[in-house]
TIKOL-715479 format. One line per 2 residues: number of its first residue (from 1); their letters; for each residue z, y negated, x negated of N, C-alpha, C. Coordinates in nm, 3 decimals, decimal comma, m for minus. Atoms other than C-alpha are relative to their C-alpha. Layout:
% residues N
NUM> a> Z:Y:X:Z:Y:X:Z:Y:X  ...
This chain:
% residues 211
1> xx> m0,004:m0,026:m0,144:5,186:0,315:1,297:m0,021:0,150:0,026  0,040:m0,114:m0,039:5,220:0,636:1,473:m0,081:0,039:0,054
3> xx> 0,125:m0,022:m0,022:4,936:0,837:1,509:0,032:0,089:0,203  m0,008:m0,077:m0,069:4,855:0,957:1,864:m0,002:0,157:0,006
5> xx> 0,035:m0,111:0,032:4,808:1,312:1,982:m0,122:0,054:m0,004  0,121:0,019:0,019:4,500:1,256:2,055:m0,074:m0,037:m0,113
7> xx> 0,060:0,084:0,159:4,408:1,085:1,752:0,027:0,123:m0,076  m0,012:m0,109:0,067:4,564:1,378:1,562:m0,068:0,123:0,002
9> xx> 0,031:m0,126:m0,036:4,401:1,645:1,737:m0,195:m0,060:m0,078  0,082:0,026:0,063:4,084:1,450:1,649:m0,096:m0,033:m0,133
11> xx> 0,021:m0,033:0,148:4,101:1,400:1,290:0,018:0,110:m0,009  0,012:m0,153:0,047:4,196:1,760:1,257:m0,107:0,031:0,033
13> xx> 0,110:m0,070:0,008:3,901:1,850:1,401:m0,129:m0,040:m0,064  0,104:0,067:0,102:3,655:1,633:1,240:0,001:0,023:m0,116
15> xx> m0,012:m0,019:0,168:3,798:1,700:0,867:m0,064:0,166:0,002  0,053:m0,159:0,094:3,708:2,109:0,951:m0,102:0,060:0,073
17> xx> 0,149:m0,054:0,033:3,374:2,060:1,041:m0,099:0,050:m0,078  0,082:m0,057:0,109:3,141:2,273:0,835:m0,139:m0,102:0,014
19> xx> 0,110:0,104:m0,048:2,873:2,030:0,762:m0,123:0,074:m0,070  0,105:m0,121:0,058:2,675:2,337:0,583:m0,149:0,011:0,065
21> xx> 0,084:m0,019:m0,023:2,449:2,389:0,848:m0,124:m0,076:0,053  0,031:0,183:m0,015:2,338:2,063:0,935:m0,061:m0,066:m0,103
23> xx> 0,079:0,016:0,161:2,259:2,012:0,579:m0,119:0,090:m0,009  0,101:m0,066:m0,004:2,074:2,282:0,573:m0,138:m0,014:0,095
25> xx> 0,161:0,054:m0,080:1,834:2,179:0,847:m0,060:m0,077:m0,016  0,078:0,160:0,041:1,810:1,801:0,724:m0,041:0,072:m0,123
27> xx> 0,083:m0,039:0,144:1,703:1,969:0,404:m0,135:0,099:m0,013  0,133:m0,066:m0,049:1,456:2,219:0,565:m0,102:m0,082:0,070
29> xx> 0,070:0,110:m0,060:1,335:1,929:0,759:m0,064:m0,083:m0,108  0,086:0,118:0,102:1,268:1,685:0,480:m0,062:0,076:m0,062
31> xx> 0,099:m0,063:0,099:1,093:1,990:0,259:m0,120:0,018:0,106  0,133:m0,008:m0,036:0,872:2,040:0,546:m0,083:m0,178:0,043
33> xx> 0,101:0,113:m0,007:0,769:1,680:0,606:m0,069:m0,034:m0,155  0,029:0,051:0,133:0,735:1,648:0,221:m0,141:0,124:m0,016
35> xx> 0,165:m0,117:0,002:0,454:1,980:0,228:m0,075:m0,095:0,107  0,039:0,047:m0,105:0,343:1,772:0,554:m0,093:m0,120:m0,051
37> xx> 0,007:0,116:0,041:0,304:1,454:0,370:m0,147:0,028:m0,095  0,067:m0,100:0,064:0,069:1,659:0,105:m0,127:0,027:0,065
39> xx> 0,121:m0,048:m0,075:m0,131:1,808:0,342:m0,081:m0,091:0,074  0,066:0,099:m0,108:m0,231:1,558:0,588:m0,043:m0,092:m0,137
41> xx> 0,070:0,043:0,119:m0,316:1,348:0,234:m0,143:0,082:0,001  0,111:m0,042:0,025:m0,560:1,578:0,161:m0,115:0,016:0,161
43> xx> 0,055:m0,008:m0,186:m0,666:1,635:0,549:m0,051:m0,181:0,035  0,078:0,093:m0,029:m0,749:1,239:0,558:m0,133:m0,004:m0,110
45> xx> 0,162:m0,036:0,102:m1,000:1,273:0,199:m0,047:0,045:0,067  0,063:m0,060:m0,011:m1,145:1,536:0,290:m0,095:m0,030:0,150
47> xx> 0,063:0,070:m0,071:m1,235:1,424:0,656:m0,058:m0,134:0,005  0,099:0,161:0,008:m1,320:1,042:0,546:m0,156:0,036:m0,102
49> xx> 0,146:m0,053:0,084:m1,619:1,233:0,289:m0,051:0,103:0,074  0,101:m0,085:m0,110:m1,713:1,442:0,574:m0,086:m0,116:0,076
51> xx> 0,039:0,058:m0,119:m1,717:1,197:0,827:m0,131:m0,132:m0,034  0,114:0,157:0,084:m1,929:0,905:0,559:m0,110:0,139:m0,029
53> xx> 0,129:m0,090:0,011:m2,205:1,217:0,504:m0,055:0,026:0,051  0,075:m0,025:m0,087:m2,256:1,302:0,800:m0,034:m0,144:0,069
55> xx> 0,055:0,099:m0,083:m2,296:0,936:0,929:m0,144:m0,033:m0,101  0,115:m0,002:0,082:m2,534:0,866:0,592:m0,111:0,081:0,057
57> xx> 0,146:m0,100:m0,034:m2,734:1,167:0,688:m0,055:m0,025:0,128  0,026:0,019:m0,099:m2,752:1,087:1,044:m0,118:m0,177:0,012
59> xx> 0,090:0,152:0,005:m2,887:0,695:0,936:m0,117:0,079:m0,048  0,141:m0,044:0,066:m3,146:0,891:0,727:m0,081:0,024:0,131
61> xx> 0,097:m0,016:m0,099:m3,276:1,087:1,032:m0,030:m0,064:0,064  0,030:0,104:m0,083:m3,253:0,778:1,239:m0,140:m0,063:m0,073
63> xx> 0,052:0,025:0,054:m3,452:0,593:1,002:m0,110:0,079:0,004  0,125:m0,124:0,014:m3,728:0,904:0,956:m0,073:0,008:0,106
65> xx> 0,061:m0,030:m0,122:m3,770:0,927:1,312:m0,040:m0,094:0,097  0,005:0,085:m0,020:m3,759:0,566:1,392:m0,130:m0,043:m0,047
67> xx> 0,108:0,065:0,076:m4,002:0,444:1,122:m0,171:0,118:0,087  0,137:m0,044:m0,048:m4,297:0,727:1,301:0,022:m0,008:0,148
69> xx> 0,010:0,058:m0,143:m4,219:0,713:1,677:0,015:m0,185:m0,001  m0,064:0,138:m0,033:m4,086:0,334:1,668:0,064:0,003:0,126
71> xx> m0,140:m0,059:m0,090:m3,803:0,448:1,887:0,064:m0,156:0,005  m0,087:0,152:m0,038:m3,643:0,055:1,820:m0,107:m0,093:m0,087
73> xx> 0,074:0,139:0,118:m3,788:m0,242:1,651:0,086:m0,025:m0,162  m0,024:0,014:0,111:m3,702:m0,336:1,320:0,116:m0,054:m0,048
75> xx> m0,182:0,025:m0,013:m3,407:m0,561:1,378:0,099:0,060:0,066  m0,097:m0,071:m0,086:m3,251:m0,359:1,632:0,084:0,117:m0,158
77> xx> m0,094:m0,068:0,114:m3,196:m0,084:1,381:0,073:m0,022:m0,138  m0,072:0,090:0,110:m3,087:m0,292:1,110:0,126:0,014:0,048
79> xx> m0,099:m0,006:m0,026:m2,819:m0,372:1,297:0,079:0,083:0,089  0,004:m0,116:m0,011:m2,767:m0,074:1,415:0,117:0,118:m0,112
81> xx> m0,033:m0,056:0,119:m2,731:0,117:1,091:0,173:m0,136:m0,094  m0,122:0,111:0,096:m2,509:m0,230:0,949:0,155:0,030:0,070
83> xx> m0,105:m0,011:m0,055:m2,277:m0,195:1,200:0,061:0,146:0,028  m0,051:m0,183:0,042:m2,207:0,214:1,166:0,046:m0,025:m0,146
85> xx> m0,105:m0,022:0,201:m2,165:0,170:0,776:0,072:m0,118:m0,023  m0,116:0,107:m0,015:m1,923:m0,150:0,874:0,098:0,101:0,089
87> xx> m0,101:m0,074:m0,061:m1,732:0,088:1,105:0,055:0,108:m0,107  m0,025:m0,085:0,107:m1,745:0,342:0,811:0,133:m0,080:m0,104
89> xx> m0,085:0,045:0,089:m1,580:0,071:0,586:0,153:m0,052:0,028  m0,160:0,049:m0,057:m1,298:m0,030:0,840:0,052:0,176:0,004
91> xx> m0,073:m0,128:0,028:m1,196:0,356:0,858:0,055:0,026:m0,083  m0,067:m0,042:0,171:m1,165:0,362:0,496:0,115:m0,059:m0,013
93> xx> m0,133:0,136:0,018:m0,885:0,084:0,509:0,095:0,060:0,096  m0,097:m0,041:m0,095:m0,724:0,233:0,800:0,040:0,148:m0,098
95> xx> m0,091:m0,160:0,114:m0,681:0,601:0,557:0,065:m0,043:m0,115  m0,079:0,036:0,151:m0,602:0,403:0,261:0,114:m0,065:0,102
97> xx> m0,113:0,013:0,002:m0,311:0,264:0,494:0,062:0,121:0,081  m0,035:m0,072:m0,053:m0,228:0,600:0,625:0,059:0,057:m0,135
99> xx> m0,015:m0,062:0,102:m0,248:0,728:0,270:0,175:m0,067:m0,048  m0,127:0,070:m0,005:0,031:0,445:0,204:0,122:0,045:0,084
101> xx> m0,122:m0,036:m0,088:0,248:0,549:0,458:0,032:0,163:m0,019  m0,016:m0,164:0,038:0,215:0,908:0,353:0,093:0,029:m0,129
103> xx> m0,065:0,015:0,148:0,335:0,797:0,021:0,169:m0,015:m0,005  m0,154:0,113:m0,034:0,651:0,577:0,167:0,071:0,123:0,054
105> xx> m0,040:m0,125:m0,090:0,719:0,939:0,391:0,048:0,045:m0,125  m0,020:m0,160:0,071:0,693:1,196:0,069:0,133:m0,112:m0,105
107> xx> m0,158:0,046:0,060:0,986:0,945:m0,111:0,067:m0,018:0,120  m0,160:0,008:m0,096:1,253:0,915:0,182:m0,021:0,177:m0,001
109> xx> m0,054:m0,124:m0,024:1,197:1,285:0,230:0,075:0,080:m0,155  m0,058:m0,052:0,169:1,238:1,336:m0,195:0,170:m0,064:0,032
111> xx> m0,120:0,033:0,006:1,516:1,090:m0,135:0,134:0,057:0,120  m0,119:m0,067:m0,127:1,738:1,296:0,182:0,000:0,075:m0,115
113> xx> m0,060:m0,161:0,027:1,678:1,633:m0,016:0,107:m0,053:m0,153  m0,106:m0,012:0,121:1,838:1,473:m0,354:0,152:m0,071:0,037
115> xx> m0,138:0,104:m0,059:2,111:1,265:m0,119:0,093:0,148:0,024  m0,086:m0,111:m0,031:2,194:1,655:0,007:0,066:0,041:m0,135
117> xx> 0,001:m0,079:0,069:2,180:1,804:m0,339:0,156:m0,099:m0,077  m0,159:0,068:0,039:2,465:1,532:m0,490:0,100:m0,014:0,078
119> xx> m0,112:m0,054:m0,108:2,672:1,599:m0,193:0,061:0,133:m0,036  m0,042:m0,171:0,018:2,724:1,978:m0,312:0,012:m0,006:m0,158
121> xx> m0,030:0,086:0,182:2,748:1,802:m0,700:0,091:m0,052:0,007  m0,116:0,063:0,002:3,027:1,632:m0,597:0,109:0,065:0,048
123> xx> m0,087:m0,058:m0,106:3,191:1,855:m0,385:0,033:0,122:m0,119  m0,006:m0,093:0,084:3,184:2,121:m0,650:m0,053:m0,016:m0,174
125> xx> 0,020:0,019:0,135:3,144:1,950:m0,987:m0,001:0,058:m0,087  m0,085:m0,047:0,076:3,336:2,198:m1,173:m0,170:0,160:m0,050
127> xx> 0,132:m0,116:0,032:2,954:2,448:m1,125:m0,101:m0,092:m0,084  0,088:0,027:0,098:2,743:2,194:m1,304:m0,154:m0,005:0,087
129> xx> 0,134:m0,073:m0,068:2,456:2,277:m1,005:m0,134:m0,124:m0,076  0,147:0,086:m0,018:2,274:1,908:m1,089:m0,055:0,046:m0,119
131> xx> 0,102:m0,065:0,161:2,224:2,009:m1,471:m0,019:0,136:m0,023  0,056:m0,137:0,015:2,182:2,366:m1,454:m0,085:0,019:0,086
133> xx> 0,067:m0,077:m0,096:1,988:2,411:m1,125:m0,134:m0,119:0,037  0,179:0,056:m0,075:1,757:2,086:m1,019:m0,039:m0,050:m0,152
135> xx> 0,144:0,099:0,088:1,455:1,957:m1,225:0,050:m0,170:0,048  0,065:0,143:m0,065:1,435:1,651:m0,992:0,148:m0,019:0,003
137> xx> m0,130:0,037:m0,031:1,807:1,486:m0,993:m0,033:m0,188:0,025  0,020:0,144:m0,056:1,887:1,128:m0,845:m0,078:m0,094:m0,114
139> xx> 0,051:0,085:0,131:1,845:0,947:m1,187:m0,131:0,047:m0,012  0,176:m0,037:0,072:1,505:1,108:m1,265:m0,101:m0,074:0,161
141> xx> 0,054:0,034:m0,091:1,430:1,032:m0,893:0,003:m0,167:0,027  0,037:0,139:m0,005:1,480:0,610:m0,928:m0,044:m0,093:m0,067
143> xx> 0,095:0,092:0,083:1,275:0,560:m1,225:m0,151:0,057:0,026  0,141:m0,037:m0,054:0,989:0,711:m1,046:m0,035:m0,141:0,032
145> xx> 0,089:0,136:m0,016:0,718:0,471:m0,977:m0,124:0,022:0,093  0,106:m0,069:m0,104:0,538:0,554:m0,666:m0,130:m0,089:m0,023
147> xx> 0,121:0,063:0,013:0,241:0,310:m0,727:m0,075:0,027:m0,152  0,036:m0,056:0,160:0,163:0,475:m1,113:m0,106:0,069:0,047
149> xx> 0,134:m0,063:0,000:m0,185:0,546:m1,165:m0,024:0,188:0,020  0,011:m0,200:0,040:m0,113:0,960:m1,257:0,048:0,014:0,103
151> xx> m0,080:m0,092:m0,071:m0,056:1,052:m0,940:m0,125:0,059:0,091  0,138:m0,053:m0,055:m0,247:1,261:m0,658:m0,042:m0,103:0,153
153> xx> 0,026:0,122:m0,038:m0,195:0,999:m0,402:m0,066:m0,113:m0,027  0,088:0,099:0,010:m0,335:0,734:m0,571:m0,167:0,074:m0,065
155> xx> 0,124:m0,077:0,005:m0,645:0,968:m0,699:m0,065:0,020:0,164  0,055:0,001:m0,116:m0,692:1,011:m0,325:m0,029:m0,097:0,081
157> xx> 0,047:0,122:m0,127:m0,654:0,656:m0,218:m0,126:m0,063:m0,112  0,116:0,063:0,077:m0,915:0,581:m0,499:m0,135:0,072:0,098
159> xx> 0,059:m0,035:m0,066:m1,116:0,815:m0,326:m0,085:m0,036:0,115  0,016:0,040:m0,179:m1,148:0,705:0,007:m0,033:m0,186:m0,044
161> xx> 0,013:0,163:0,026:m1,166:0,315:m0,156:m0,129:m0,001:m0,055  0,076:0,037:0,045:m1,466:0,405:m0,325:m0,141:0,076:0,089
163> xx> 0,057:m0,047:m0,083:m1,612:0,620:m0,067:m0,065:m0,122:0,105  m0,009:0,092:m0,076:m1,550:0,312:0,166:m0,127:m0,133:m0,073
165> xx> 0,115:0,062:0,075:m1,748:0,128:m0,124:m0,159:0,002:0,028  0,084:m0,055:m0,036:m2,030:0,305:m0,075:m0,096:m0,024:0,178
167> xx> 0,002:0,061:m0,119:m2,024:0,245:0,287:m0,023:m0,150:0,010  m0,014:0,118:m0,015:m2,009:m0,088:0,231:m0,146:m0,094:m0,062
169> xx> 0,127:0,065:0,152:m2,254:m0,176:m0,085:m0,158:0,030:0,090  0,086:m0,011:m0,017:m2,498:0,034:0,158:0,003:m0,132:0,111
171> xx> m0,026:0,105:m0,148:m2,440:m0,188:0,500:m0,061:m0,158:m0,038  0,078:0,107:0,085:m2,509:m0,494:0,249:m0,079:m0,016:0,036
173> xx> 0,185:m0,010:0,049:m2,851:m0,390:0,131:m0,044:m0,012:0,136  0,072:0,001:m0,180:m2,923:m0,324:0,539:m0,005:m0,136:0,026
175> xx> m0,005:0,093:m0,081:m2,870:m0,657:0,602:m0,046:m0,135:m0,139  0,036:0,058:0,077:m3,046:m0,777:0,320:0,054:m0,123:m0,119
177> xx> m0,092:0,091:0,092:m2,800:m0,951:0,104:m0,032:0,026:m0,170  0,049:0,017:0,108:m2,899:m1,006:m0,282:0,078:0,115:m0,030
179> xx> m0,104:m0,130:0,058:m2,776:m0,704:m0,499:0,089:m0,064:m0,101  m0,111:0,013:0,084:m2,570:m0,915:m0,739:0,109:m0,022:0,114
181> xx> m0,156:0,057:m0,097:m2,348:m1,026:m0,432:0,033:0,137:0,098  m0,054:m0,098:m0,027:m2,344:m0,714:m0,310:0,084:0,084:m0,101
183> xx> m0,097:m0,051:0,131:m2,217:m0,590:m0,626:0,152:m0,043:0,032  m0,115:0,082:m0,041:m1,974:m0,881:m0,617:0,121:0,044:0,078
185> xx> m0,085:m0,045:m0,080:m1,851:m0,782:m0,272:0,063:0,085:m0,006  m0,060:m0,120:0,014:m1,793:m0,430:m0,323:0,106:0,017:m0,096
187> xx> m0,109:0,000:0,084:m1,608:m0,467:m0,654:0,102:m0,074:0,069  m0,124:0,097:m0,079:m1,375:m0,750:m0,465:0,046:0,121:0,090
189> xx> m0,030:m0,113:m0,086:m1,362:m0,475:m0,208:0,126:0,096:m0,051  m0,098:m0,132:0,087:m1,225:m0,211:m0,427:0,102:m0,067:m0,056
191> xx> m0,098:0,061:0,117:m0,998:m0,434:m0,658:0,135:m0,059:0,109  m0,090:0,067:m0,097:m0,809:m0,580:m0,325:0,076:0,093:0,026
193> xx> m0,097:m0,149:m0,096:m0,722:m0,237:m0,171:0,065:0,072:m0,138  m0,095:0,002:0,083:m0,602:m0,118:m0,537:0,092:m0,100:m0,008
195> xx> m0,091:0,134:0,013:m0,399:m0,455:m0,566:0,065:0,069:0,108  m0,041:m0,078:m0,125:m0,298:m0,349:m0,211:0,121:0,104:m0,036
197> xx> m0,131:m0,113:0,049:m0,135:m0,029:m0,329:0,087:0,034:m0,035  m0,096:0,013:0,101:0,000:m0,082:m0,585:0,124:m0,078:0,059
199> xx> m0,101:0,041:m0,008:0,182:m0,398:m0,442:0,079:0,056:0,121  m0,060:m0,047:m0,109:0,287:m0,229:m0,102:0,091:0,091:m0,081
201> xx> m0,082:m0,136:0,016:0,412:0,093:m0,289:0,125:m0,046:m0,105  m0,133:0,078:0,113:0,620:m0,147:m0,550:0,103:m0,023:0,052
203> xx> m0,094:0,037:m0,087:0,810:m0,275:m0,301:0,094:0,097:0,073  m0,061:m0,097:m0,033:0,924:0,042:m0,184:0,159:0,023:0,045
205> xx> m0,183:0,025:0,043:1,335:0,011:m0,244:m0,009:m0,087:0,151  m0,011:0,091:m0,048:1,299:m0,275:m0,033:m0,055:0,031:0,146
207> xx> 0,017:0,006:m0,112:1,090:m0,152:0,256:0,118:0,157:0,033  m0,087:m0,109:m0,053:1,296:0,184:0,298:0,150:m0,078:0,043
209> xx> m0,164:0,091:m0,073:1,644:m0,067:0,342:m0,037:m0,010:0,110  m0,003:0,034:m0,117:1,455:m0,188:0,612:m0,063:0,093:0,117
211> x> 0,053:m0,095:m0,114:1,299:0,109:0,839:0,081:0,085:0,002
């Protein structure tokens, strides 16, 4: 069938779009969410072991200043103190799933910049750019294993899981629960939110199809 003129005038102009610069921004874009991804990682640690020190230290002075004025009664501050280092331990769960989602971010942004980089591999095969110029090429990038112990992500969501521990094992003892079952709890604690990780970040392939 004959093509209109319209139609003609429109494929011509669509085939001699430069798609150069456009690339270039989705690729400046995904390197800065991927530094982004990085940072704010370390920006939740570092504020969840601020924010559990200064509440610890703050129970101490409560406690110090409680036990010689008697400022509350005895159960009041119990529960008191239980329910601050229970708010402590739901925070921790909310960074370990921030940490997760930080994770799921720094692969789609790995995966745009290597979607650009085999676009300009294909387009110009004849330079060789994927084996002479990147480290990181597609293939090296889909036997990665975002839930693998060696990484700094999961060193940070250990972090914050055992921080959260801590928070937790103390909140126990406040509320007088035996120390083997506090043990108990806390390890269950920790072993869930690793399990957690791991299986969320496995799945990976599967949740990026769908968001």
């Amino acid at each position: 069938m004959k093509q209109t003129k319209s139609e003609q005038t429109k494929e011509s102009t669509s085939c001699n779009i430069d798609p150069n610069p456009i690339l270039s921004q989705e690729f400046n874009f995904a390197k800065s969410m991927l530094l982004y991804t990085c940072q704010e990682r370390r920006h939740i640690v570092h504020s969840f072991i601020i924010f559990v020190t200064i509440l610890l230290s703050a129970i101490g002075l409560f406690l110090h200043f409680s036990q010689q004025n008697y400022i509350v009664d005895q159960t009041t501050w119990r529960i008191i103190i239980f329910s601050l280092l229970f708010l402590a331990c739901i925070v921790g769960l909310i960074n370990l799933l921030k940490i997760i989602r930080l994770r799921i971010d720094w692969w789609d942004c790995l995966s745009t910049m290597n979607n650009i980089k085999d676009y300009y591999n294909d387009i110009v095969p004849e330079c060789h750019i994927k084996d002479r110029a990147f480290q990181w090429s597609t293939e090296r990038f889909l036997h990665l294993k975002l839930q693998k112990s060696d990484s700094l992500f999961f060193y940070s969501s250990l972090t914050v899981i055992f921080v959260g521990a801590i928070a937790l094992s103390a909140a126990l003892l406040f509320a007088h629960l035996d120390f083997l079952l506090t043990f108990i709890f806390v390890m269950i604690y920790v072993i869930l939110q690793i399990i957690y990780y791991k299986t969320r970040l496995s799945r990976i392939k599967s949740i990026s199809s769908t968001t």
